[in-house]
C-alpha positions in Angstrom: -39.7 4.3 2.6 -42.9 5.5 4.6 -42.7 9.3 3.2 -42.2 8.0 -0.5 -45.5 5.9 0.3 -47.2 8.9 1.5 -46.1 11.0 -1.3 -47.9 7.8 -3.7 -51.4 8.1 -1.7 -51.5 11.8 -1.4 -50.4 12.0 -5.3 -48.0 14.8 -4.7 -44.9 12.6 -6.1 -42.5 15.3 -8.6 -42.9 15.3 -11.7 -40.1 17.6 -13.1 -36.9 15.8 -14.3 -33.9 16.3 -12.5 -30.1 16.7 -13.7 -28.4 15.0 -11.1 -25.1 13.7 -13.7 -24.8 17.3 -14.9 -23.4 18.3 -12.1 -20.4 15.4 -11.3 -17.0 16.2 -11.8 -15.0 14.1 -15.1 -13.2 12.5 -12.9 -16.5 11.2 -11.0 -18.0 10.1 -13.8 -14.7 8.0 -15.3 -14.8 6.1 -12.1 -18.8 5.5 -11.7 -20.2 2.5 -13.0 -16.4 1.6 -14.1 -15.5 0.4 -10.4 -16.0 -2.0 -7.6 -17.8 -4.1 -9.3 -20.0 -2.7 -11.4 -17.9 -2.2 -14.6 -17.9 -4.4 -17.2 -17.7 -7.9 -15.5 -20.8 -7.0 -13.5 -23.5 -9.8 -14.4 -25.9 -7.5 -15.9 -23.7 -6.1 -18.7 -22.3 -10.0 -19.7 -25.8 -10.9 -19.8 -27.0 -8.0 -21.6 -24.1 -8.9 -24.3 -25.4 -12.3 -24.7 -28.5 -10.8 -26.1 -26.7 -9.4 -28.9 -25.7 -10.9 -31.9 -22.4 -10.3 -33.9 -23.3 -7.4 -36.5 -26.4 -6.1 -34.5 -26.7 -2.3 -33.9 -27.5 -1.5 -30.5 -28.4 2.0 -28.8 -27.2 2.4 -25.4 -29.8 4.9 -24.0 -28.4 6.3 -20.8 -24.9 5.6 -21.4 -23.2 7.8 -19.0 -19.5 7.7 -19.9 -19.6 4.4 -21.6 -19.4 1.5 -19.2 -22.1 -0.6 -21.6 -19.7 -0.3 -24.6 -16.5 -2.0 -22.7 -18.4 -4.5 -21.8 -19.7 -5.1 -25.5 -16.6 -4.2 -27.0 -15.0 -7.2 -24.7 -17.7 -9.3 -26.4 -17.3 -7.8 -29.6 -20.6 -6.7 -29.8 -20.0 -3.1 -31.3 -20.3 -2.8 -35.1 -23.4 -1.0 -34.8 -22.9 0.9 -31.3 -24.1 4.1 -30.4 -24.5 5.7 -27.2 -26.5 8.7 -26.1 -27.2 10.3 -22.9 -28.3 14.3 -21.9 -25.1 14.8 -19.8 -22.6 16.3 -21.7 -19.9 16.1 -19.2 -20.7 12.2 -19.2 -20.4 12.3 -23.5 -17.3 14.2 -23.0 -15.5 11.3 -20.7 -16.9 8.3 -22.6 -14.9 10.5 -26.0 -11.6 10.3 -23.7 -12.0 7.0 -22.6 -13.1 5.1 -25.7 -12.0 7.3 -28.7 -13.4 4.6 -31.2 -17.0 4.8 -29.9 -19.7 6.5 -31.4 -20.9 8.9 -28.4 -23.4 11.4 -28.8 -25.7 14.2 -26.5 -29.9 13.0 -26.6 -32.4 12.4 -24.7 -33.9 9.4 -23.5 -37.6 11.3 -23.9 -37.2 12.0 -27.5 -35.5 9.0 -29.3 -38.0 8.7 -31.8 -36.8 12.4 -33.1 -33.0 11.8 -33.1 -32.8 8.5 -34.6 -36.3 7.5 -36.0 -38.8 4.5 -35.7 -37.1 1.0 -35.6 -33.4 2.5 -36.4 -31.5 -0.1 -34.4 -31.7 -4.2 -33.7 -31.6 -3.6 -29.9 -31.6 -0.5 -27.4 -30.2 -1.2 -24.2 -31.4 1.2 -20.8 -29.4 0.2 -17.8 -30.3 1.9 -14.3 -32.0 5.0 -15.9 -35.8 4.2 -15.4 -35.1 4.8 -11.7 -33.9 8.2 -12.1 -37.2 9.4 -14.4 -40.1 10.8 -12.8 -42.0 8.4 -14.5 -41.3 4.9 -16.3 -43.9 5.0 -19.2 -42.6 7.9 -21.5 -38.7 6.6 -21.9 -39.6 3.3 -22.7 -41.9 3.6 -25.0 -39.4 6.0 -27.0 -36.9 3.2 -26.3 -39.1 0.2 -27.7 -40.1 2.7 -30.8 -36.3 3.2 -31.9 -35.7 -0.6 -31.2 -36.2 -3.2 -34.1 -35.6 -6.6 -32.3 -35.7 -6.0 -28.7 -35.4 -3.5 -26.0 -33.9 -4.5 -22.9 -34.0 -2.5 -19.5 -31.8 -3.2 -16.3 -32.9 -1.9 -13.2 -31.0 -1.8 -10.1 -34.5 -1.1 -8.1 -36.3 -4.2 -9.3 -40.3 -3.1 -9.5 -42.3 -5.5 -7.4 -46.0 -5.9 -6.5 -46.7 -2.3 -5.0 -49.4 -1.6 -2.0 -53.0 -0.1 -3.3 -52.3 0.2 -6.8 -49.6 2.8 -6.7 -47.3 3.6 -9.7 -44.0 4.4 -7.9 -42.7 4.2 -4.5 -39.8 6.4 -3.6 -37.4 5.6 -1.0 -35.2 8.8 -0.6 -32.0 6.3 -0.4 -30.3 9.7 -2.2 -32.3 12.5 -2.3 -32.7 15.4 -3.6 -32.8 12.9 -6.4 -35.1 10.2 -7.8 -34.6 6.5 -7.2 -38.3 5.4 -7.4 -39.1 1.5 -7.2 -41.8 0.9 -10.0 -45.3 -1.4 -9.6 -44.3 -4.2 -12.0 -48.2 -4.2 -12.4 -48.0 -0.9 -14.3 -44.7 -2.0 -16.6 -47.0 -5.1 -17.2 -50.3 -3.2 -18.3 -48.3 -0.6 -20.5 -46.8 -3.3 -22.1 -50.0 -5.6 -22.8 -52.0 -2.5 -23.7 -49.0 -2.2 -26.6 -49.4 -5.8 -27.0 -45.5 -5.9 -26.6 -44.3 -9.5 -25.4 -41.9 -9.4 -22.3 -39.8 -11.7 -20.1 -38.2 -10.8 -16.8 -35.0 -12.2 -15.5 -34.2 -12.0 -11.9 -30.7 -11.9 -9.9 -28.8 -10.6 -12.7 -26.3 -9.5 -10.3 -25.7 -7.8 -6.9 -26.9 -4.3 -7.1 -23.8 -1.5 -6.3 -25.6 0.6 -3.5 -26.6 -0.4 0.1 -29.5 1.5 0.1 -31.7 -1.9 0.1 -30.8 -5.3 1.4 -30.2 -7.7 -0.9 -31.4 -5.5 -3.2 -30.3 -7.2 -7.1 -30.6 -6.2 -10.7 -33.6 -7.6 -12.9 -33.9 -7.3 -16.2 -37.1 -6.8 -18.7 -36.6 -7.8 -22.3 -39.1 -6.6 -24.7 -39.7 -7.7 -27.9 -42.1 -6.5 -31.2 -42.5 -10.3 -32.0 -42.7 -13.4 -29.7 -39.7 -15.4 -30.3 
């Protein structure tokens, strides 16, 4: 992690995006985040269903070839279900895999254009913060389409960063972006919207060993205190 530090302090972190699910093959992508545990009995998902109630519409931003909508399918959680992510290879599985599901090509940076302010009761982004070159932009498109609540599962929990730096990246699989975010500067983006927010902790063992004991968190944001 010491290069990803030095990349914070000398301010020469990328900023471009970078299309890393483009370029998987189908058969990839039908098995990842389907698999060994990360499908739909993984903690996150179950507990991410629980925040749902029967009839809400949800948005799965990020929904790579439709893991999230099993898993809310299993708790019946998909009247109002529509998923959207910028790989099209990743739309094209989650067609073949769940015909019934309402799958479509976006982009998490420009919500707010496809789908309009406050079009949905809850918007779901699960391990796609970490692959952005920043944090700030997506969410706030993701809490503007959002009615109720916007909830985001990271499997690189943000934590108290050194000397006020935004993002820390550790390399664990480069060429692409897996940056660990300062939960300080979630926190102030948040207050400055004078959004309310809860974290939960633990939500379930992370898939990768790039980190030890590394688990998913989860940030719930909501318009109203509740």
């Amino acid at each position: 992690m010491g290069w990803g530090v030095l990349e914070g302090f000398l301010c020469i972190q990328p900023t471009r995006s970078r299309s890393y699910w483009k370029m998987l093959s189908p058969e990839r992508l039908a098995k990842l985040m389907h698999t060994e545990g990360a499908g739909k009995e993984h903690p996150s998902r179950t507990f991410v269903a629980s925040l749902i109630q029967k009839g809400e519409s949800v948005l799965d931003a990020g929904c790579g070839a439709g893991a999230n909508y099993e898993a809310l399918l299993e708790a019946d959680r998909v009247a109002g279900y529509v998923g959207v992510d910028s790989s099209e290879p990743s739309i094209q599985v989650a067609h073949e895999l769940y015909p019934n599901g309402d799958f479509r090509v976006g982009n998490i940076m420009s919500l707010v254009h496809q789908f309009g302010e406050e079009s949905f009761d809850v918007v779901i982004v699960r391990h796609v913060l970490e692959h952005l070159p920043d944090f700030q932009k997506a969410m706030a498109e993701s809490i503007s389409v959002s009615r109720k609540l916007a909830v985001f599962v990271f499997f690189l929990t943000p934590r108290r960063l050194p000397c006020g730096l935004r993002k820390v990246n550790p390399r664990i699989d480069p060429p692409y972006y897996t940056y660990i975010y300062s939960q300080s500067a979630i926190e102030n983006f948040l207050e400055k919207s004078r959004l309310y927010y809860r974290w939960h902790y633990n939500v379930g063992a992370s898939r990768t060993d790039w980190l030890v004991n590394e688990t998913n968190s989860v940030l719930v944001v909501a318009r109203n205190r509740s």
